[in-house]
C-alpha positions as CSV (number, residue, x, y, z in Angstrom):
1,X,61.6,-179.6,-122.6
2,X,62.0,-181.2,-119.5
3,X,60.9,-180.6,-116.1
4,X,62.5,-181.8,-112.8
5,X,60.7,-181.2,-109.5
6,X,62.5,-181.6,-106.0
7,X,61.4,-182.8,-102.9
8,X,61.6,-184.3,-99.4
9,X,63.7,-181.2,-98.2
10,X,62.9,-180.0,-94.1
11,X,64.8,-179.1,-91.1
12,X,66.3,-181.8,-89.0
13,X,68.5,-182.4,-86.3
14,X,72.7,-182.8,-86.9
15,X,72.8,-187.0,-87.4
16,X,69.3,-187.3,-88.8
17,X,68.5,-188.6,-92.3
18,X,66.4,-187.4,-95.3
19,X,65.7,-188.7,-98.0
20,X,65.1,-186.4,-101.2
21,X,63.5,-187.3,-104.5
22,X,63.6,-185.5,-108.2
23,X,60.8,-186.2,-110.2
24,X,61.3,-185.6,-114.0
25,X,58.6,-185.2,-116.9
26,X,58.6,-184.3,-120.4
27,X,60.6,-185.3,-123.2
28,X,63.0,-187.5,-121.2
29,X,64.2,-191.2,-121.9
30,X,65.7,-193.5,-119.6
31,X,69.3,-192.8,-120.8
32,X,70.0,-189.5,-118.8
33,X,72.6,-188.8,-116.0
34,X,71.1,-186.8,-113.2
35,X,73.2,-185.2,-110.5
36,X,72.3,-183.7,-107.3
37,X,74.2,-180.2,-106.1
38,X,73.7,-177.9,-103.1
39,X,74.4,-173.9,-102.6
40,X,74.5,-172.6,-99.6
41,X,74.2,-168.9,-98.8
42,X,76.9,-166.8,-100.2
43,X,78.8,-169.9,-102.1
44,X,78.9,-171.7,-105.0
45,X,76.6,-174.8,-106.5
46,X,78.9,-177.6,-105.3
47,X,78.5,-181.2,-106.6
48,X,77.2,-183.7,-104.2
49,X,76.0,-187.1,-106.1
50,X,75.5,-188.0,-109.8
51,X,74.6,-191.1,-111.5
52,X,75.2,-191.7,-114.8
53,X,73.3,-194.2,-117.5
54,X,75.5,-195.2,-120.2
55,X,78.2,-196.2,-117.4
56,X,75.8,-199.3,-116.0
57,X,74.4,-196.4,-113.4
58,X,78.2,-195.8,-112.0
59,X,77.7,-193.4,-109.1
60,X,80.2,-190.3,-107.7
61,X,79.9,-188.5,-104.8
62,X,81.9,-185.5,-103.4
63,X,83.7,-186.4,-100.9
64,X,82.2,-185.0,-97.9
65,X,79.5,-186.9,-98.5
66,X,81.2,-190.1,-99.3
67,X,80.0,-193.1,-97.1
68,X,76.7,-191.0,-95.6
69,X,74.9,-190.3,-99.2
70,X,73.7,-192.3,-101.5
71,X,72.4,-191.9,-104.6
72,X,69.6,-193.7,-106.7
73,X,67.6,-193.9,-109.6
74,X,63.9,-195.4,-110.4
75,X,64.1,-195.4,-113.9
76,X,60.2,-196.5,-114.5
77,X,59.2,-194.0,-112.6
78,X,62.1,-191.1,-113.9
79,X,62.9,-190.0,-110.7
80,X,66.0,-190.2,-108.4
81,X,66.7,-189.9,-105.1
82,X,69.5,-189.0,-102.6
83,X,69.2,-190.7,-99.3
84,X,71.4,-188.6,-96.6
85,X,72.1,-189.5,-93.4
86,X,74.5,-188.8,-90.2
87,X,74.0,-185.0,-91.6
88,X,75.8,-182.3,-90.5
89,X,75.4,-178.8,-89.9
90,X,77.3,-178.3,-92.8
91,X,74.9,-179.9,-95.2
92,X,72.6,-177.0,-94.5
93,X,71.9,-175.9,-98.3
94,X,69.5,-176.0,-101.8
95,X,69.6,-178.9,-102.8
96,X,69.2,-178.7,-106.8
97,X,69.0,-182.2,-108.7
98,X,69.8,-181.9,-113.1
99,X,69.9,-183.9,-115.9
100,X,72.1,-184.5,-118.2
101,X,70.7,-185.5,-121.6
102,X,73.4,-187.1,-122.6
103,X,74.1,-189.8,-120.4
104,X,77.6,-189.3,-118.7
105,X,76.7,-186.6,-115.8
106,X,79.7,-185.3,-113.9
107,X,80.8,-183.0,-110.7
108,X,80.2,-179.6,-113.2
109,X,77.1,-177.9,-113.5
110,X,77.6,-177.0,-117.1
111,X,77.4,-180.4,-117.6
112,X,73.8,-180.5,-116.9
113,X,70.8,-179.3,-119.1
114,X,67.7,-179.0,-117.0
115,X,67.5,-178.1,-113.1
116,X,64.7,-178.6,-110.5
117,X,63.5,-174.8,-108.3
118,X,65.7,-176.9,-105.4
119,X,64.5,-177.8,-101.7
120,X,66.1,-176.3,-99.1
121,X,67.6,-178.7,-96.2
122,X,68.5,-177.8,-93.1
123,X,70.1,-179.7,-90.2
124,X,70.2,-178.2,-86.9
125,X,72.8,-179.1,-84.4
């Protein structure tokens, strides 16, 4: 089992910055993917980030977050971390980080085999 814990999400102002982090635990190695995805009320998980492991850490992003995310990984401490800035309104979501045990990751949630409970972020304009 694994378990993935979220946090760093809050309320801030349209063109601030946070920074969120996804702490992992159990029986996880180093050679995971983890991805970061965001629902917002009455829509689908969408994909935001992902890095992958057996890739040399090759990242993705969607791209309306392209060029104002960025995505991370510690791996001695198993945790990653999107850093978000210049939000928008239309960031406003819960933000859900997975693994994927496998190594590649992806921009599908099936891909993934363990989620976080999600921190909700919301950017006021």
């Amino acid at each position: 089992q694994v378990q993935l814990v979220e946090s760093g999400g809050g309320l801030v102002q349209a063109g601030g910055s946070l920074r969120l982090s996804c702490a992992a635990s159990g029986r996880i190695y180093s050679n995971y993917a983890m991805g970061w995805f965001r629902q917002a009320p009455g829509k689908e998980r969408e994909f935001v980030a992902a890095i992958g492991w057996w890739s040399g850490s090759r990242t993705y992003y969607a791209d309306s977050v392209k060029g104002r995310f960025t995505i991370s990984r510690d791996d001695a401490k198993n945790t990653g971390y999107l850093q978000m800035n210049s939000l928008k309104t239309e960031d406003t979501a819960v933000y859900y980080c997975g693994v994927d045990l496998g190594g590649a990751g992806g921009s599908s949630p099936q891909q993934y085999d363990y989620w976080g409970q999600g921190t909700q972020v919301t950017v006021s304009s």
